[in-house]
Wavefront OBJ file of the C-alpha trace (Angstrom):
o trace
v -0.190 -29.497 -4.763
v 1.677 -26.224 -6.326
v 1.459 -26.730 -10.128
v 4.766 -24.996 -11.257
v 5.367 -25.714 -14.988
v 3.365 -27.077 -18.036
v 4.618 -30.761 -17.242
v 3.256 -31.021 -14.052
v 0.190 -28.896 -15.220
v -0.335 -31.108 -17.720
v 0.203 -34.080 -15.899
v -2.222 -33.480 -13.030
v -5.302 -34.277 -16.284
v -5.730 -37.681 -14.815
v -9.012 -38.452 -16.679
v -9.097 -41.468 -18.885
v -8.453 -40.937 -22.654
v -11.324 -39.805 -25.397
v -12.801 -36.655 -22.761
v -13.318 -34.004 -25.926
v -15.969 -31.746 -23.654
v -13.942 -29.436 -21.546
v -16.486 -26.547 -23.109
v -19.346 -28.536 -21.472
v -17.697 -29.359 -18.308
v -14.585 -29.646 -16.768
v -13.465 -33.018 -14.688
v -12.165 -31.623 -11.221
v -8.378 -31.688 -11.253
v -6.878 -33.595 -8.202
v -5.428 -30.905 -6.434
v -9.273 -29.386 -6.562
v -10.155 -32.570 -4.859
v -7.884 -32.906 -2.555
v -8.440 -29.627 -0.973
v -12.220 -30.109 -1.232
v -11.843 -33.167 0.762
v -9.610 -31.675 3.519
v -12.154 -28.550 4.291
v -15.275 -30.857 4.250
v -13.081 -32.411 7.272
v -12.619 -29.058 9.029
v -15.898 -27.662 8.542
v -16.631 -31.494 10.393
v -14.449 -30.423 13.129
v -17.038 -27.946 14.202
v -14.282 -25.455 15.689
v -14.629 -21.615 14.696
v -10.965 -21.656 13.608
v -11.403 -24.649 11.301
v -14.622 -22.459 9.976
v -12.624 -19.187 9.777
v -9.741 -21.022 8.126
v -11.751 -22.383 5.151
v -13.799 -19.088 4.619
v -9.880 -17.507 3.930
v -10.383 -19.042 0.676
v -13.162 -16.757 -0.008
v -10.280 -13.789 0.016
v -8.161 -15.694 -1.734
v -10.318 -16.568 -4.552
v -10.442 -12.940 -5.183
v -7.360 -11.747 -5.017
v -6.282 -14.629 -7.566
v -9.029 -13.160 -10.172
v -7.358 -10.047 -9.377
v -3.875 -10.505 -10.388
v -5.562 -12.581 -13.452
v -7.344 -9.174 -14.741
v -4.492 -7.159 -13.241
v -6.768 -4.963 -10.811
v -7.849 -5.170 -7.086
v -9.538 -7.627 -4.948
v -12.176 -4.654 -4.129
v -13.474 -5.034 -7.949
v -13.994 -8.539 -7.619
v -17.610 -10.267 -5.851
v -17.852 -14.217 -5.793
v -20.982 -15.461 -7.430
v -22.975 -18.598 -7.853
v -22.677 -18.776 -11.418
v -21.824 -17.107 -14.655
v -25.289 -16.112 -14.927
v -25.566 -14.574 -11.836
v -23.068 -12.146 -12.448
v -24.217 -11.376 -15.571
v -27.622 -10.652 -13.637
v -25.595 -8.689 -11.214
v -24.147 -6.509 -14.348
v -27.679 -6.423 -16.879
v -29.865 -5.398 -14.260
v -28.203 -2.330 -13.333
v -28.147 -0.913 -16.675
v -30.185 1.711 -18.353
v -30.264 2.923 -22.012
v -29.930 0.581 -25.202
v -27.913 -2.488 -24.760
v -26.617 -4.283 -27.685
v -26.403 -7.979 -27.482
v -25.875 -11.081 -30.279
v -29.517 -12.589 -30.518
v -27.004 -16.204 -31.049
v -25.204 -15.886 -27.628
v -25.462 -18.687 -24.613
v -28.901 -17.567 -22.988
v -27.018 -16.447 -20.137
v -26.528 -13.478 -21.975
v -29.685 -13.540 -24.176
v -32.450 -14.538 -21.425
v -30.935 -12.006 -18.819
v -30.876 -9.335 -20.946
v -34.489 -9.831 -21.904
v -35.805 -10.368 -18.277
v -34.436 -7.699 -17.382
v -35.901 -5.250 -20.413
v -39.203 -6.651 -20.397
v -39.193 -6.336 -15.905
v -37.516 -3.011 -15.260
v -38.679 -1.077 -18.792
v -35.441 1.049 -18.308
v -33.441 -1.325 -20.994
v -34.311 -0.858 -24.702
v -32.367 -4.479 -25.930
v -31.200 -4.066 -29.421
v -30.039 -7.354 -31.257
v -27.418 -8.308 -33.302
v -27.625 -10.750 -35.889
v -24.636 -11.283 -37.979
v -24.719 -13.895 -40.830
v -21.920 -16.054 -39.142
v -22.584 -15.234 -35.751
v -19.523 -13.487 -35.235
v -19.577 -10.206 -33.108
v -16.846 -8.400 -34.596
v -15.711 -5.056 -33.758
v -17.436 -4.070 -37.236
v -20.901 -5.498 -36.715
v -20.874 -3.676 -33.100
v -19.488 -0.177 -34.594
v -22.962 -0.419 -37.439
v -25.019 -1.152 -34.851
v -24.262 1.533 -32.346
v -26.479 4.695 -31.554
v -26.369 7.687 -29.691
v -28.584 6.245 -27.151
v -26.024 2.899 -26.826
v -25.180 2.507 -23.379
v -23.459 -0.850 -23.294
v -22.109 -4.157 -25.458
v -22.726 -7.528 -23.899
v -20.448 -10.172 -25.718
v -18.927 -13.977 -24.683
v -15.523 -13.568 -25.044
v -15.220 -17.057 -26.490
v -18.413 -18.200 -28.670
v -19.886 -21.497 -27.122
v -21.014 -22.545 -30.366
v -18.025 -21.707 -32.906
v -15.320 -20.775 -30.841
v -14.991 -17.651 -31.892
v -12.668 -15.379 -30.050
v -13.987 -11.931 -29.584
v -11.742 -8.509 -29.798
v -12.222 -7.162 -26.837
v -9.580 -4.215 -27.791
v -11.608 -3.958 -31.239
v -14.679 -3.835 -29.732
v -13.642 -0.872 -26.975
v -12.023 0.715 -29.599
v -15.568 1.057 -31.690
v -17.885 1.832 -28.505
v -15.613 4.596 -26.771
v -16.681 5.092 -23.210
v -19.341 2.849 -23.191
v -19.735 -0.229 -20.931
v -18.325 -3.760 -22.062
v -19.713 -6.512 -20.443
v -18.326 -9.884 -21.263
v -18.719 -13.350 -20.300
v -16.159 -15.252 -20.127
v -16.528 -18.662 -19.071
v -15.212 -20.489 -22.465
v -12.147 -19.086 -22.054
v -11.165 -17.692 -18.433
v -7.802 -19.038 -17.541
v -7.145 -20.937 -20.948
v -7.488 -17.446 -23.317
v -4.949 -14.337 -23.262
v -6.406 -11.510 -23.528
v -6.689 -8.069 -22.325
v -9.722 -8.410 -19.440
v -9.009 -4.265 -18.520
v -10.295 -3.793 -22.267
v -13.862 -4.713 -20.632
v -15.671 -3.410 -17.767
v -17.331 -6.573 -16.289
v -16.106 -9.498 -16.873
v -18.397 -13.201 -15.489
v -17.040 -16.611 -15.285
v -17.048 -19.759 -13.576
v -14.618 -22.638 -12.753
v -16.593 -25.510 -13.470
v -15.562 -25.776 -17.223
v -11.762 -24.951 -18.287
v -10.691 -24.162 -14.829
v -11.669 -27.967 -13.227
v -13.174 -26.540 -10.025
v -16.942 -27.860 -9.920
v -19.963 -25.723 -9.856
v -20.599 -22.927 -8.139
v -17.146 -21.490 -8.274
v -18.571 -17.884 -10.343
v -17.059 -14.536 -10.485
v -17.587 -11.100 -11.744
v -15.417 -8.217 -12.208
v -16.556 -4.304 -12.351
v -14.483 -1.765 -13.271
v -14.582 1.602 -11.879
v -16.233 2.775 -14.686
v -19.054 0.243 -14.230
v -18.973 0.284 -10.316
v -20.474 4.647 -10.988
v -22.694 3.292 -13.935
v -24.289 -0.225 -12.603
v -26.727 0.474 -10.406
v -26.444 -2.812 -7.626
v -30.804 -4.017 -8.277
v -30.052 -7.224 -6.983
v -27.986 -6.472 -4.030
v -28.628 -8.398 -0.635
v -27.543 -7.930 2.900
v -24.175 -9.140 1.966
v -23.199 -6.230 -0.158
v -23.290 -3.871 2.356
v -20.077 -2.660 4.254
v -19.581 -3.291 7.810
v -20.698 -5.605 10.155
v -24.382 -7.618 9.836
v -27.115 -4.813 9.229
v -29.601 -5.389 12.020
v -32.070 -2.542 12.866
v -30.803 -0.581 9.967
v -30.726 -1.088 5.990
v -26.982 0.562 4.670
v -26.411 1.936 1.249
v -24.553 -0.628 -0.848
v -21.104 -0.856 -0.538
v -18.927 1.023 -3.086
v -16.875 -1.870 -3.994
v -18.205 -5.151 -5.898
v -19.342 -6.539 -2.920
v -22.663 -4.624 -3.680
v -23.317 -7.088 -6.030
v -23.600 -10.144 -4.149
v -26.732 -11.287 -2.340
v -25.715 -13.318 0.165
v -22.463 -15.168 1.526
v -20.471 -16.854 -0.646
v -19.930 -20.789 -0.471
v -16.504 -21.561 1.245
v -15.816 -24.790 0.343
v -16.742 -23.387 -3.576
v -14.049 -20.951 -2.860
v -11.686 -23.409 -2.147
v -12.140 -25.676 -5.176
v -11.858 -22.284 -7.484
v -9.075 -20.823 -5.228
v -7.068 -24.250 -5.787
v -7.724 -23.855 -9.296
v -6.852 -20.533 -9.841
v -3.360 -21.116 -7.850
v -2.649 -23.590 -10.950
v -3.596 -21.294 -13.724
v -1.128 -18.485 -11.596
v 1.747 -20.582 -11.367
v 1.581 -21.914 -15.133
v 0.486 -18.779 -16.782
v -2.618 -17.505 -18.810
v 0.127 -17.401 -22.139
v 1.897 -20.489 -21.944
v -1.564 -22.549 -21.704
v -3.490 -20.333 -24.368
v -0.375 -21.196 -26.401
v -0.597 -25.178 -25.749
v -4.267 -25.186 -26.195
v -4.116 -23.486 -29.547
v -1.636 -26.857 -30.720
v -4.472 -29.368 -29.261
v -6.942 -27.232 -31.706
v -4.961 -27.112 -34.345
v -4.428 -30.956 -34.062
v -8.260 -30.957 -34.196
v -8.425 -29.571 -37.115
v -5.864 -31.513 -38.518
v -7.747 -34.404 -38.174
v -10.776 -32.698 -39.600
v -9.163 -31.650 -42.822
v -7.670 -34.878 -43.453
v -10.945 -36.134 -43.203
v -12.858 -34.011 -44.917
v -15.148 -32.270 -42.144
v -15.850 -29.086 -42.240
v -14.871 -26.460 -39.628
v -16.632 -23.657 -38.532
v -13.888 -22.498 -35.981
v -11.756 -19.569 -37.204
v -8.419 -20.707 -38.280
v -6.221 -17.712 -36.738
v -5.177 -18.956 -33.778
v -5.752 -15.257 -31.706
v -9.404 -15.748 -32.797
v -10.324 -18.722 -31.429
v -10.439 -20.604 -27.874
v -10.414 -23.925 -27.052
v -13.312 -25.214 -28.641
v -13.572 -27.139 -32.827
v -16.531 -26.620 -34.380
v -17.346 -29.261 -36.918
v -20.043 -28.733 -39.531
v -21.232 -31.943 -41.293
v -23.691 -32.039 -43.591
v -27.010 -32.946 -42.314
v -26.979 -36.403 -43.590
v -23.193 -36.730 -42.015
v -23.944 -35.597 -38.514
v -25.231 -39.003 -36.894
v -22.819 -40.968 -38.458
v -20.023 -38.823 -37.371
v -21.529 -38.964 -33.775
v -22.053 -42.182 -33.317
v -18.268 -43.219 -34.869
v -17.151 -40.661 -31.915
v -19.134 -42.412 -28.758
v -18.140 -45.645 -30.510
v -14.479 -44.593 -30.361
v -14.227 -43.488 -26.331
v -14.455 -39.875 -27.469
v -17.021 -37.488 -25.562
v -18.017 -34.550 -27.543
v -21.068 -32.072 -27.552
v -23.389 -32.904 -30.821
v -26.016 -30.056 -31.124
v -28.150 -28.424 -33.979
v -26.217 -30.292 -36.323
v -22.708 -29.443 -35.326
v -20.158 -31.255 -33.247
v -18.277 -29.421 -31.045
v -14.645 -30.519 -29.732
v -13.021 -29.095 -26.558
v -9.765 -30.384 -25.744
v -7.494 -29.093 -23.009
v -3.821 -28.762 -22.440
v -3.853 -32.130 -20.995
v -5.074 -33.962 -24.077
v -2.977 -36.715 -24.910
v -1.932 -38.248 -28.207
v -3.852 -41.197 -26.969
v -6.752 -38.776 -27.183
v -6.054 -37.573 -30.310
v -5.365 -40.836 -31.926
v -8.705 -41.798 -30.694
v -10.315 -39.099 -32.386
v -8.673 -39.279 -35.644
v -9.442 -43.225 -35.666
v -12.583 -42.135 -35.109
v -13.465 -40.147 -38.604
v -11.240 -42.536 -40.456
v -14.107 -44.680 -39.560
v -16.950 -42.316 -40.531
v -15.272 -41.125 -43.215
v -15.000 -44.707 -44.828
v -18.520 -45.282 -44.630
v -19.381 -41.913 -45.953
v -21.853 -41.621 -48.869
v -20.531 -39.297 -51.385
l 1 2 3 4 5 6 7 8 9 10 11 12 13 14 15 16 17 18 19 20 21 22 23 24 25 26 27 28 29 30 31 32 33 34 35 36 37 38 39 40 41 42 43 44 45 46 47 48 49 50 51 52 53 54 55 56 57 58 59 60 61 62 63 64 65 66 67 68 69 70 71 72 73 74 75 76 77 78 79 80 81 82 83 84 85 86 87 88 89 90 91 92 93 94 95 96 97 98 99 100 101 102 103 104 105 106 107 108 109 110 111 112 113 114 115 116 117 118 119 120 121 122 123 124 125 126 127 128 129 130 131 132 133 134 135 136 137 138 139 140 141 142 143 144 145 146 147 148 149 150 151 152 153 154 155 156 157 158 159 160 161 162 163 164 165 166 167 168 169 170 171 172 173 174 175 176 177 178 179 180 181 182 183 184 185 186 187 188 189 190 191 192 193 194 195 196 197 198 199 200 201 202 203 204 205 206 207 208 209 210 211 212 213 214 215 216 217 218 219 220 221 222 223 224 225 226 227 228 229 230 231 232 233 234 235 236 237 238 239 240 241 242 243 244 245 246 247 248 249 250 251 252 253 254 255 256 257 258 259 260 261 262 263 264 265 266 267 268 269 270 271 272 273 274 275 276 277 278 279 280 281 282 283 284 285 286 287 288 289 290 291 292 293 294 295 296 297 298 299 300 301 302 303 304 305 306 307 308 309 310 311 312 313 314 315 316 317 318 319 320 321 322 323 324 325 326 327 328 329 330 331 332 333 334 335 336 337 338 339 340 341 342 343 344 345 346 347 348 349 350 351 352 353 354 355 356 357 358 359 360 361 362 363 364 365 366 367 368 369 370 371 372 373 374 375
C-alpha cells in the first residue's frame, strides 16, 4: 500500500478506539504487516533471489532516513535499537560529555558505561529544575574541555521538544548527539542541526522492534572513533585472513548484518511517513495534543507538557496530585483508554490517527474522575 495523503494515512490506524500509548509502543500499521508477511514467504522459498530481494530493503531503509535528514545513504548504519546506536555514538567519544541526569537511560546508562569502562569520558550532568534541556541550561554548563551534548529530541517523560538549532547555536563546533525516537517521523525539525541522530520504528513509526537507525555526520564520522565496530563495518567483501580498517562511512558502526525482514517493516514505514510528509503530520499531531489538553483543562488536571506547540511532541503529560493519580488511572483503564501511569504522572500519546471516538473516550473518562474528586 502507497500512503499518499493524510486521509489515507490516517485511515490505515486500524486499532480499536481508547490506544493513548503511541510513546510506549506503536501497533504495526497494516501495510507494515502486509509486507512482513509476504518476505517471511520468500525467505520460505529458499531461492537466493527471493533472499537477495528482501535484503534490498536493507538499502532502502537507508536511503529513506536519508532523504528524511536530507543527507546520504553513506551516513546512515541500521541498528538493533535506539540504544545501540547511541552505544555506537557514546563510545567513540573522548573529552567531557554533557548529558541530562533525567533522560531515558538509553542515554543516561550508556553514557555512564562507557565513562566508568573506557576512562577517556569525563560525564558531566545536567540537572535542571524542570527537566528541560534548553539551549540556556547547556550554554552554563559548557567548558573548555566540552566535547559533546547528548539530548532526546522529544522528552519521554514531559514531552518536551528540544532546540536543536538553540542548542548548536550555544555549543559551536561541538558534537550533538540526539535521540530521537519520541519524535522521528511525527516531529519537524532540523536533524542537520545535530551530528548523530538514533531512532527506532517500533513507537511513532508502527514498524515493530528492531527497526533502529543512526545517523553521523561528517563531522562526527572524523571525531567518533567506531569501539564497537564488527566485521560488518568494514568495506569490501567478507574479511577472511585479514582484519580491514573500518570503513569510512557509517557502516563502521554496525557489528554485524542487519535483520532483513526488520528492514522491511521500517522501510514500509518510512515509505508512509515520505509520501505524507514530516510537516503535515507534526501539524495534525499537535491538534490531537492540543485536544488532550483540552480535556485536561476542562477538567482540572494539570499539565506538565509545554503549551507552544514547536516545543512539544506527541506526548501529554498529566500531573495529578498524589492523592489524584490512582483515581485518574483507574477511571482511564475503566474507560478503554491505554495510557502510561509512572512516578505519579500520566502520560498520553495520541497519533494522527486518533479518532474522536478516542477522544470522547478520554474526556468521558476524567468527567468521571473528576466527579468523584475530593477537593
Amino acid at each position: 500500500m502507497s500512503v499518499t495523503d493524510l486521509d489515507s494515512y490516517q485511515a490505515s490506524f486500524d486499532g480499536e478506539p481508547g490506544y493513548l500509548d503511541w510513546a510506549a509502543f506503536g501497533p504495526l500499521s497494516p501495510a507494515v504487516r502486509a509486507e512482513a508477511q509476504a518476505d517471511t514467504e520468500l525467505l520460505g522459498s529458499g531461492r537466493r533471489s527471493s533472499i537477495e530481494l528482501v535484503g534490498e530493503h536493507i538499502r532502502e531503509a537507508r536511503e529513506l532516513i536519508a532523504e528524511l535528514i536530507g543527507t546520504d545513504a553513506s551516513q546512515v548504519a541500521l541498528q538493533p535499537s535506539t540504544t545501540y546506536g547511541l552505544m555506537q555514538a557514546i563510545y567513540g567519544l573522548a573529552g567531557e560529555l554533557l548529558v541530562g541526569r533525567g533522560e531515558f537511560p538509553s542515554l543516561t546508562v550508556t553514557a555512564t558505561r562507557a565513562s566508568d569502562a573506557l576512562g577517556s569520558i569525563d560525564l558531566k550532568w545536567l540537572e535542571p529544575e524542570d527537566g528541560f534541556i534548553t539551549p540556556d541550561v547547556v550554554r552554563d554548563a559548557l567548558t573548555d574541555d566540552t566535547r559533546a551534548v547528548a539530548v532526546s529530541l522529544v522528552d519521554f517523560r514531559t514531552g518536551y521538544r528540544a532546540d536543536l538549532d538553540g542548542i548548536r547555536d550555544v555549543i559551536g563546533d561541538r558534537l550533538l548527539i540526539v535521540d530521537a525516537i519520541q519524535g522521528f517521523g511525527t516531529v519537524d525539525v532540523d536533524y542537520l542541526a545535530a551530528d548523530v541522530v538514533c531512532s527506532n520504528g517500533y513507537k511513532w513509526l508502527r514498524a515493530g522492534r528492531g527497526t533502529g537507525f543512526a545517523w553521523f555526520s561528517e563531522r562526527a564520522l572524523e571525531r567518533i572513533a567506531p569501539v564497537l565496530s564488527g566485521w560488518s563495518g568494514t568495506d569490501g567483501d567478507l574479511p577472511v585472513d585479514v582484519v580491514p580498517l573500518p570503513a569510512s562511512s557509517a557502516q563502521a558502526f554496525t557489528v554485524s548484518g542487519f535483520d532483513a525482514l526488520a528492514a522491511a517493516r521500517l522501510a514500509t514505514s518510512l515509505r508512509d511517513i515520505v509520501d505524507v510528509g514530516v510537516a503535515t503530520i507534526d501539524a495534525e499531531l499537535s491538534a490531537r495534543t492540543r485536544d488532550v489538553m483540552f480535556f485536561a483543562d476542562r477538567y482540572e488536571v494539570p499539565v506538565l507538557t509545554p503549551r507552544d506547540p514547536e516545543r512539544r511532541g506527541g506526548i501529554v503529560t498529566l500531573a495529578p496530585a498524589p492523592q489524584d493519580t490512582a483515581p485518574l488511572a483507574a477511571s482511564l483503564t475503566n474507560h478503554g483508554l491505554s495510557v502510561t501511569v509512572r512516578n505519579g504522572l500520566v502520560r498520553v500519546s495520541p497519533h494522527v490517527g486518533t479518532g474522536a471516538d478516542t477522544l470522547r473516550l478520554f474526556g468521558d473518562a476524567l468527567a468521571a474522575f473528576s466527579s468523584t474528586r475530593v477537593w
